[in-house]
C-alpha distance (Angstrom), angle and dihedral (degrees) to the residues before:
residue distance angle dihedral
X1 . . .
X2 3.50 . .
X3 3.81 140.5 .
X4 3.94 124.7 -148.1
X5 3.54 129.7 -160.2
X6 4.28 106.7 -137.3
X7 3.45 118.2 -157.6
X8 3.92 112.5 -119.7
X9 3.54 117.4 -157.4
X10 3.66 127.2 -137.1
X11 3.85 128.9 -57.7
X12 3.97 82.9 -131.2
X13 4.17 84.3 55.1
X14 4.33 91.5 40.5
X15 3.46 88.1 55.9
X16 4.20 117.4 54.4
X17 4.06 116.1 117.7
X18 3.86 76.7 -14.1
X19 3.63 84.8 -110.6
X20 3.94 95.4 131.2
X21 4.01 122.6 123.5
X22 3.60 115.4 -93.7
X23 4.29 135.9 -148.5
X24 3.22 110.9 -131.6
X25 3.56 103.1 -96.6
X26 3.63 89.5 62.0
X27 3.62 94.5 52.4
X28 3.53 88.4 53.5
X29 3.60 98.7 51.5
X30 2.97 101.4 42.0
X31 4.11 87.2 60.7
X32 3.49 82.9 50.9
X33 3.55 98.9 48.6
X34 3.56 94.0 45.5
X35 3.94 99.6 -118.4
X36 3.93 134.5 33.1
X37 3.41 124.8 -65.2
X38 3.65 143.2 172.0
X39 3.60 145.4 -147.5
X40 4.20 114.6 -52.7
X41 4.08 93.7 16.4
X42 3.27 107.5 129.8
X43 3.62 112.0 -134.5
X44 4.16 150.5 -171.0
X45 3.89 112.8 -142.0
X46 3.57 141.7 173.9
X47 4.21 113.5 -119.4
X48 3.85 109.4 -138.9
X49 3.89 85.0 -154.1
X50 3.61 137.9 15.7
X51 4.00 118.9 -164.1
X52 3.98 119.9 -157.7
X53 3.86 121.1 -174.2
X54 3.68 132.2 -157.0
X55 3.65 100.5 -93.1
X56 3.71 100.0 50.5
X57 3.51 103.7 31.1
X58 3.55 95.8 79.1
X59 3.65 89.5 61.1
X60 3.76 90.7 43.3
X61 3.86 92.1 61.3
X62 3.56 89.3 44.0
X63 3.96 101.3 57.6
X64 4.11 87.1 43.2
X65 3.69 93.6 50.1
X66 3.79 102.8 38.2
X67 4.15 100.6 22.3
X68 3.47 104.7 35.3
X69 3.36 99.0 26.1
X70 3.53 97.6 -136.3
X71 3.91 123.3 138.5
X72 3.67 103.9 -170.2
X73 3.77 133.8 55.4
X74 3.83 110.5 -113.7
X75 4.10 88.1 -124.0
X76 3.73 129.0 6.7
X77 3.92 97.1 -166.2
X78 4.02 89.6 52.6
X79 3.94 89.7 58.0
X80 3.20 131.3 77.6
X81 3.94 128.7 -177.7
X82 3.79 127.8 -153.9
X83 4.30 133.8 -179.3
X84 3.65 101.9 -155.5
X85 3.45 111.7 116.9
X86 3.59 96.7 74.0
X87 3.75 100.3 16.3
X88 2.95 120.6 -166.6
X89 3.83 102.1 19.1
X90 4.14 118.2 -90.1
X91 3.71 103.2 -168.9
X92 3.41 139.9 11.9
X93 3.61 103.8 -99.2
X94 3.81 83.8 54.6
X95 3.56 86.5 44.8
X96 4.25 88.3 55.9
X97 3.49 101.6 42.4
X98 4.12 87.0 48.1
X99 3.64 84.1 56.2
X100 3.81 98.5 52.3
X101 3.62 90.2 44.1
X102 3.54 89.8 59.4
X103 3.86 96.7 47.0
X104 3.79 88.9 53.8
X105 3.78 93.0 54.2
X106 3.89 92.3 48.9
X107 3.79 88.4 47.5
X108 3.69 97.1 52.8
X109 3.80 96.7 29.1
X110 3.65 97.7 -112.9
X111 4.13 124.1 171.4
X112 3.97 101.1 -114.5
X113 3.55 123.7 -179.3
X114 3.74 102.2 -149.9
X115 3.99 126.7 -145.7
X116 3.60 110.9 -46.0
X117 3.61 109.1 14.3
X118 3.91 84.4 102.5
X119 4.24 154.5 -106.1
X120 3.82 103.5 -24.5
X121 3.94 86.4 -127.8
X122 4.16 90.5 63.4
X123 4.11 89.2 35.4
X124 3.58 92.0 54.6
X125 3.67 93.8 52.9
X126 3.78 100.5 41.2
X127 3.77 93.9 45.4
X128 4.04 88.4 58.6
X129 3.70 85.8 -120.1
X130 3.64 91.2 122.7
X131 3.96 113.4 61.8
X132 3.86 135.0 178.8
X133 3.69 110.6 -92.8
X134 4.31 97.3 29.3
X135 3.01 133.9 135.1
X136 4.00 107.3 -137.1
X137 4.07 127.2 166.5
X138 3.64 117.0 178.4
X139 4.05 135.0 -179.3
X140 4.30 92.4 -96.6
X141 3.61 137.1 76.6
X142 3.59 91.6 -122.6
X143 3.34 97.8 58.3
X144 3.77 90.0 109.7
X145 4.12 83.6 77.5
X146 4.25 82.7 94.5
X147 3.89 82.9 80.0
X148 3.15 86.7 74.6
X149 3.90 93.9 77.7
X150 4.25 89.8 33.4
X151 3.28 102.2 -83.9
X152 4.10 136.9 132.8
X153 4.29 97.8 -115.1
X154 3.55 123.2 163.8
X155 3.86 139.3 142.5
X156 3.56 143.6 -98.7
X157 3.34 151.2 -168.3
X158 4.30 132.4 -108.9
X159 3.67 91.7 -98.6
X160 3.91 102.9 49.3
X161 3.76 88.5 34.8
X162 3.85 87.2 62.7
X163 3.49 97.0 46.5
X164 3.54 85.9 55.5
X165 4.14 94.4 49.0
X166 3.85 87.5 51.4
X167 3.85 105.6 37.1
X168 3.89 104.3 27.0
X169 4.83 87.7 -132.8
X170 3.08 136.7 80.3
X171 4.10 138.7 173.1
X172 3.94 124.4 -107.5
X173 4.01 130.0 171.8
X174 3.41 106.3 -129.3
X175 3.70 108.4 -114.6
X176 3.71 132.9 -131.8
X177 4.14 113.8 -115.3
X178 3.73 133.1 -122.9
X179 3.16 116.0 -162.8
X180 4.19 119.9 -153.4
X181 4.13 111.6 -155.0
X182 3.70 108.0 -152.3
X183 3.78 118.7 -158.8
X184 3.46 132.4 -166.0
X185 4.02 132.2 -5.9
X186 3.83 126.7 -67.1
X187 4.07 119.3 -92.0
X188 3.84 122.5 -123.0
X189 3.71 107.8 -64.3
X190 3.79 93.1 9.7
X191 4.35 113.9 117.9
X192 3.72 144.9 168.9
X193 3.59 83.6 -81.2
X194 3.82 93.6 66.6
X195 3.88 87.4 48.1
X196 3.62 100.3 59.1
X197 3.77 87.8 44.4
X198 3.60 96.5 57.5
X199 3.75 91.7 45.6
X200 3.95 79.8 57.3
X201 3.84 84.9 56.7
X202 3.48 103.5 45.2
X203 3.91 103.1 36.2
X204 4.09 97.5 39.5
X205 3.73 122.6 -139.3
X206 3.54 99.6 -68.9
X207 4.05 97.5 21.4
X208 3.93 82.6 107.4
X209 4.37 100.0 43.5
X210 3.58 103.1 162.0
X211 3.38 96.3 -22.6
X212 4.44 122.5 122.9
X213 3.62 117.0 -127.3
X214 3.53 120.8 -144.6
X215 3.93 114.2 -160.7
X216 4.28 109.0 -146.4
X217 3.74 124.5 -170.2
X218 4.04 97.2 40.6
X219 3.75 100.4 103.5
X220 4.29 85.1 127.8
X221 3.77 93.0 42.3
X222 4.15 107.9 115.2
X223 4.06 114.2 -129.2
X224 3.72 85.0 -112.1
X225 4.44 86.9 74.6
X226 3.69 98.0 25.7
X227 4.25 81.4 57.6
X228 3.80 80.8 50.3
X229 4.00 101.0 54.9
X230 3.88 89.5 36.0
X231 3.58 97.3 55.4
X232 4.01 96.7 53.7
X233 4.06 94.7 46.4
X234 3.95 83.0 93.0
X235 3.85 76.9 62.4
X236 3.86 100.3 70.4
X237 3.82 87.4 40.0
X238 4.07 98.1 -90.1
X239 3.74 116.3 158.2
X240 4.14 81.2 -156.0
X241 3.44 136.0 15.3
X242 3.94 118.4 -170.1
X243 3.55 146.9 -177.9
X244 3.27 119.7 -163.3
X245 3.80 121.5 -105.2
X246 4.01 92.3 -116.8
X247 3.65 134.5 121.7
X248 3.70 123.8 14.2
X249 3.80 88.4 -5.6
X250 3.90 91.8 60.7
X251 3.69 75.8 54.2
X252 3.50 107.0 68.3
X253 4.26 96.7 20.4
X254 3.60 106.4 36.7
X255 4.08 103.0 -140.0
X256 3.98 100.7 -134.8
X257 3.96 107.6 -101.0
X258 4.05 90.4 -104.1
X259 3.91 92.5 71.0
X260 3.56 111.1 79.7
X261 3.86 142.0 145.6
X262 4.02 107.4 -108.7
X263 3.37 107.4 -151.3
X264 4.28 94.9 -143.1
X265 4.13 93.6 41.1
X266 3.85 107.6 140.3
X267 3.47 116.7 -112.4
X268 3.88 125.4 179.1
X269 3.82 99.6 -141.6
X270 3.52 143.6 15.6
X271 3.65 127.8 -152.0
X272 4.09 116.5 -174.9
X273 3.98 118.2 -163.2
X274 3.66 117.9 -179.9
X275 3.59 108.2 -148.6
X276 3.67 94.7 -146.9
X277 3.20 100.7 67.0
X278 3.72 92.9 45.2
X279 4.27 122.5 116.8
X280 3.62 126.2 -167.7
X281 3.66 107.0 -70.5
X282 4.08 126.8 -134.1
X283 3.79 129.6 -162.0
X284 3.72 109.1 -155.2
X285 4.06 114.3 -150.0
X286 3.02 125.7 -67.7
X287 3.56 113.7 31.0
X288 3.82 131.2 37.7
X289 3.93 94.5 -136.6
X290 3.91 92.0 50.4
X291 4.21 89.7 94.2
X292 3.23 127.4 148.1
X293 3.83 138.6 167.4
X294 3.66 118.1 -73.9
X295 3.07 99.3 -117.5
X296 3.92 93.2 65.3
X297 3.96 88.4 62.4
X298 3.50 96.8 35.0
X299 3.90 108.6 135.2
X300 3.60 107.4 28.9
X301 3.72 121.1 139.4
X302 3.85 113.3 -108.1
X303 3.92 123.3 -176.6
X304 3.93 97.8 -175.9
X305 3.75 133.6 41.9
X306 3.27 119.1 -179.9
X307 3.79 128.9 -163.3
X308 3.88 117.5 -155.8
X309 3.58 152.8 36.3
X310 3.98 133.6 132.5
X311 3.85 83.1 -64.9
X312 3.72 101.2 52.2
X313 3.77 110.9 -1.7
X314 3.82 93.2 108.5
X315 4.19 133.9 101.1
X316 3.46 95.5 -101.8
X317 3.93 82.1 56.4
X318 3.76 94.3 43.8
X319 3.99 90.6 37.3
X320 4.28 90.0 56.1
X321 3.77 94.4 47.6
X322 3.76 88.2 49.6
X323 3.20 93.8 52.7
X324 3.81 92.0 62.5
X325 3.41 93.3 35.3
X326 4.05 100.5 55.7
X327 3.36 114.4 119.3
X328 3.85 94.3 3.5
X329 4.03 133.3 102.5
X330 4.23 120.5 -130.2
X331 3.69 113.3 -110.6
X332 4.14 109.4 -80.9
X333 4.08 87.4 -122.0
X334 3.72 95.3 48.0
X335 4.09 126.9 82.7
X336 4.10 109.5 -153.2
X337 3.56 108.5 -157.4
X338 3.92 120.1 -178.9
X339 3.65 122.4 -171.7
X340 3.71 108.4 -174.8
X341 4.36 112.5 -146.1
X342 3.73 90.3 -122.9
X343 3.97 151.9 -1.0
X344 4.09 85.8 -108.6
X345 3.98 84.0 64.7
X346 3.52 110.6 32.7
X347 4.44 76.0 50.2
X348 3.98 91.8 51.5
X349 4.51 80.5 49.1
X350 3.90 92.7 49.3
X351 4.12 90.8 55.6
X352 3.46 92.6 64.8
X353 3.50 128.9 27.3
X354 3.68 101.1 -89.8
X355 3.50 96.2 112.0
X356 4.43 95.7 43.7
X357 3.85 75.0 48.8
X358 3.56 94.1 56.2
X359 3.70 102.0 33.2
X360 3.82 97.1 45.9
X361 3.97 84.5 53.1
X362 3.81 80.5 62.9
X363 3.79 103.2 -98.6
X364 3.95 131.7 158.0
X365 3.83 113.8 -125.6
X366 3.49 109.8 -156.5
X367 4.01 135.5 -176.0
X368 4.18 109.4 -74.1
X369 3.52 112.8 -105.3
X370 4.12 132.1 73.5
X371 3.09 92.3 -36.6
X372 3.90 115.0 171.5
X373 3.75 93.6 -16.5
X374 4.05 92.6 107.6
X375 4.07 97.6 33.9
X376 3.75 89.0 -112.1
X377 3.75 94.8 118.1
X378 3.75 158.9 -44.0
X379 3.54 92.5 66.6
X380 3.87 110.6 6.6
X381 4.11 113.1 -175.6
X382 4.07 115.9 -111.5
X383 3.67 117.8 -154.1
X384 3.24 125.5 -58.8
X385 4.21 90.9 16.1
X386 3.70 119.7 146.0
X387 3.59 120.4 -146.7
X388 3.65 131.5 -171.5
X389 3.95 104.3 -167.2
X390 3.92 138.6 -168.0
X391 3.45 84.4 -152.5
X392 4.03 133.9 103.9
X393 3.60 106.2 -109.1
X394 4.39 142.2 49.3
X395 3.38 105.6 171.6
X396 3.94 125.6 144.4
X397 3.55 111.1 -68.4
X398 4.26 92.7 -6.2
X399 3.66 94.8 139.1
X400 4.18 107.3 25.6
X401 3.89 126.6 -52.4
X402 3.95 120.9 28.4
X403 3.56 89.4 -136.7
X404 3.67 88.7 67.3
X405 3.81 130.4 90.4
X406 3.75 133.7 -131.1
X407 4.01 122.4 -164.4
X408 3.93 109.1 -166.5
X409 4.13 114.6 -149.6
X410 3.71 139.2 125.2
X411 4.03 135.9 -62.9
X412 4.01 87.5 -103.8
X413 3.77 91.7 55.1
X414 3.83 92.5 38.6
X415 3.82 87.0 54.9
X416 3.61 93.4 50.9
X417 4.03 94.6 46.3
X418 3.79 87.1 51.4
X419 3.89 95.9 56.3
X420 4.55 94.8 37.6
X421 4.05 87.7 40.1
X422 3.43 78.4 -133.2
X423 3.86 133.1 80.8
X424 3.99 110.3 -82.2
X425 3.36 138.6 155.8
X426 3.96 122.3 -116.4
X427 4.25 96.4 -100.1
X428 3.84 85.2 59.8
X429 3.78 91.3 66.6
């Protein structure tokens, strides 16, 4: 593994006859803009979908209604509404605000995908509401997960969300691109998961800050994985991470003809992982970019597993741990909890016998959506818990007590923790 520092010539030399390659997230802001642009050009574009989620929206409505004073969303067709997060409702004031959100869509005739259907990320994706080449925003950090099918995603906060519900623009700063080389095809009991983790590693939490990441050398990577490296670009500090729409995606979503790779695009970095020489990945509490191999955490006491999230919460993710799992029993001092990302999946799990798999092993099944990712419930850590997680996040506190600790690795390595009550890697089982 290696990173490269490339040397990026000057916006005056980017910009003659504006006839110079582009990355992909130029390309697609500058559609969305309305002309080209390039990296540090401040711009005003046009959103071809904007997501809100259960805990935000509330606020959302609130700062269009009562701060900008406007009482109609800009487009109903471009939003998109989602109650995941806390899914389905664990208090009453969740339960309230739920309700209003609700309300609101059926008043302005907003798409809402109501408790259980799933994360908004997965939603999005399934529902064909997320395309190659669009420009999406939505009200969570891991929003950037619609690179995974070539678009420009990224997240927000209430207040530019709003603006966005009541005016239909926003502004961006173009940002510079890194560009991440993969080599090579994944080992036995190496995933996407893995990946992402050692992109963590290399780049450092903030090695990406508002930069996009484009991952090369995937073209025979299933959506399932490239959903998996896009979703934890917000991770290194990316405002987008994409991969592009090539392959056996192209396949099955047909990229529009204007979104290509150019071969001589700029980018600012380059970071080159050969896949052969990469081992399941760990990251140790409390920071995402504190990974290491497995084998350097191998043999710590866990009491939790848990199985889901917009990063792993899919079949392939239930389908690997079952495959480990078949025939065997989950450690008696470990809880396996698995949150599928959406009805569609847990669905694809229930024709086969992923799921008897999983439950006979001793597993919780639990509604799709978030579930215990953020600590809010349907699962929340006590002190002194330790977690290892599929999901994207470990820091202090995350998913319940602070005292508790959360290990980050893939579905394989999850399935192997939950059977040696201890973390493991898949050839130990």
């Amino acid at each position: 593994m290696s990173i490269q520092s490339l040397e990026v010539p000057s916006r005056e030399a980017a910009h003659p006859g504006w006839q110079r390659p582009m990355t992909l997230s130029e390309q697609i802001l500058s559609r969305a803009a309305g002309r080209p642009v390039a990296p540090g050009d401040m711009v005003v574009v046009a959103p071809d979908l904007v997501m809100g989620h259960d805990s935000l929206s509330p606020s959302i409505i609130r700062v269009m209604r009562d701060q900008l004073g406007v009482d109609r969303v800009f487009d109903k067709d471009k939003i998109a509404i989602v109650l995941d997060h806390v899914s389905p409702a664990s208090t009453v004031g969740t339960a309230n605000n739920q309700n209003k959100v609700r309300a609101f869509a059926r008043e302005q005739d907003i798409r809402l995908f109501d408790v259980g259907r799933g994360i908004c990320h997965q939603v999005l994706v399934e529902e064909r509401l997320a395309r190659p080449g669009m420009l999406i925003f939505g009200s969570d950090s891991h929003s950037c997960s619609y690179g995974a099918v070539g678009a420009f995603g990224s997240g927000m906060g209430t207040t530019d969300i709003a603006l966005i519900w009541a005016t239909g623009k926003t502004w961006v700063k173009v940002p510079p691109t890194l560009r991440v080389q993969v080599r090579g095809r994944f080992r036995p009991g190496v995933s996407a998961k893995d990946l992402a983790l050692r992109v963590c590693r290399d780049l450092t939490i903030a090695g990406a800050t508002y930069a996009a990441i484009e991952y090369h050398g995937l073209d025979w990577l299933p959506l399932e994985g490239r959903q998996t490296l896009a979703s934890m670009a917000v991770e290194v500090g990316a405002k987008a991470g994409i991969v592009p729409p090539t392959g056996v995606v192209a396949e099955q979503l047909l990229p529009p003809a204007w979104l290509q790779v150019q071969e001589d695009a700029v980018y600012e970095q380059e970071l080159v992982i050969d896949l052969a020489e990469l081992e399941p990945q760990v990251a140790r509490p409390n920071q995402v970019d504190d990974v290491c191999d497995l084998s350097e955490v191998a043999g710590t006491d866990v009491s939790v597993v848990f199985l889901g999230t917009c990063t792993n919460g899919r079949y392939e993710d239930m389908r690997a741990a079952a495959r480990i799992l078949s025939g065997r029993r989950i450690h008696p001092n470990v809880r396996l909890m698995i949150t599928p990302a959406s009805n569609l999946e847990m669905q694809r799990a229930m024709r086969d016998d992923t799921l008897s798999i999983l439950i006979d092993a001793g597993a919780t099944l639990t509604t799709p959506g978030c579930g215990m990712c953020m600590g809010r419930h349907q699962g929340t850590l006590g002190d002194g818990d330790v977690c290892l997680s599929t999901g994207n996040r470990n820091f202090r506190g995350r998913m319940g007590a602070p005292s508790s600790r959360i290990y980050l690795a893939s579905p394989e390595v999850a399935a192997a923790t939950a059977i040696s009550g201890r973390i493991a890697g898949p050839e130990e089982v």
